[in-house]
N, C-alpha and C positions, 0 to 999 in steps of 0.2 A: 567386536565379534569374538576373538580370541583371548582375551582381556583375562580371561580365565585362565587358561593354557599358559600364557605369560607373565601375569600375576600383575597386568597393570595395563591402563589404558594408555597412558605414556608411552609405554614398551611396544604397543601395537603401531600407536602414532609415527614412531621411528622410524619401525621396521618398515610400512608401508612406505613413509614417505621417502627412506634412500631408498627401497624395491625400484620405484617410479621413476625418480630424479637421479639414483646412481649416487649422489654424494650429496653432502648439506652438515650448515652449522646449529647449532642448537639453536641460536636467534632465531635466525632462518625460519625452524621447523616449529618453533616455538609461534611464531609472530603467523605461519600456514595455520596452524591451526586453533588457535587462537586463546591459549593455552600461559600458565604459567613457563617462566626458562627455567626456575628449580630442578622441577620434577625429569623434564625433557634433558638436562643437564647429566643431571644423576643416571637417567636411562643409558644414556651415551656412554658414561663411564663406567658401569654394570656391563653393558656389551660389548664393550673393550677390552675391559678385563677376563672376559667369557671367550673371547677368541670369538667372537659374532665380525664384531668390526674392527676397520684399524683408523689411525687417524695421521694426517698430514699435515703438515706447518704450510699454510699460505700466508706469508708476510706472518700478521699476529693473529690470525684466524685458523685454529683447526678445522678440518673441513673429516667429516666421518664417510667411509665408504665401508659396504661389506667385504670381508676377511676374504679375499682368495684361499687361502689356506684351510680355511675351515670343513671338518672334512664331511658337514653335513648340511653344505651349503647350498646345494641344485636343490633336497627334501624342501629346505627352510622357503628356498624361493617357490617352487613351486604350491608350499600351503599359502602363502601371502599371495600369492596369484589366483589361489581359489578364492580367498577373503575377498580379494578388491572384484572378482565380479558380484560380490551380496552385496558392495557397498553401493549408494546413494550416486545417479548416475552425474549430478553435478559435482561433485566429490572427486570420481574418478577423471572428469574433465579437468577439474583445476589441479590435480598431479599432473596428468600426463603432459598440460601445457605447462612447455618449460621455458619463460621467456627471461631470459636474463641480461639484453641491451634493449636500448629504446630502440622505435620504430625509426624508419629514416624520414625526415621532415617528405611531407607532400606523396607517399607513398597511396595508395592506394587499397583499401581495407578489402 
């Protein structure tokens, strides 16, 4: 939707998807949306370098989260917040669920 504003649909894909989850690796957000890891790569390291995001060493996995520092960072989220309510409301369901262990055997759905 912003694709324009940002100069790529990549760049939207990012943003959105640490908005939602808070942090993530380019696999990751690459394999969500179902996308080249190129382009989603590249984005990462453009909004790195921009002071958008920063990046952390877990083991050999960078993991990207947004910049605290950035000093127009509540604007940024707040437009991304306006975007994800025009998105697709299955869309907004598979961000907001963040499951990241299995369930416990015999639990109860």
């Amino acid at each position: 939707m912003i694709e324009v504003l940002l100069g790529s649909t990549s760049c939207e894909q990012v943003l959105l998807y640490i908005l939602n989850r808070e942090e993530g690796y380019p696999r990751e957000i690459a394999r969500f949306f179902n996308v080249d890891y190129r382009p989603i790569r590249n984005q990462l390291d453009k909004l790195e370098a921009g002071g958008i995001l920063c990046s952390r060493s877990v083991g050999r996995t960078l993991l990207y989260s947004f910049n605290p520092r950035c000093p127009y960072l509540k604007e940024l989220k707040s437009l991304l917040q306006k975007v994800m309510t025009f998105c697709p409301d299955d869309m907004k369901e598979m961000l907001v669920m963040n499951r990241r262990r299995p369930r416990r055997q015999g639990k109860p759905l």
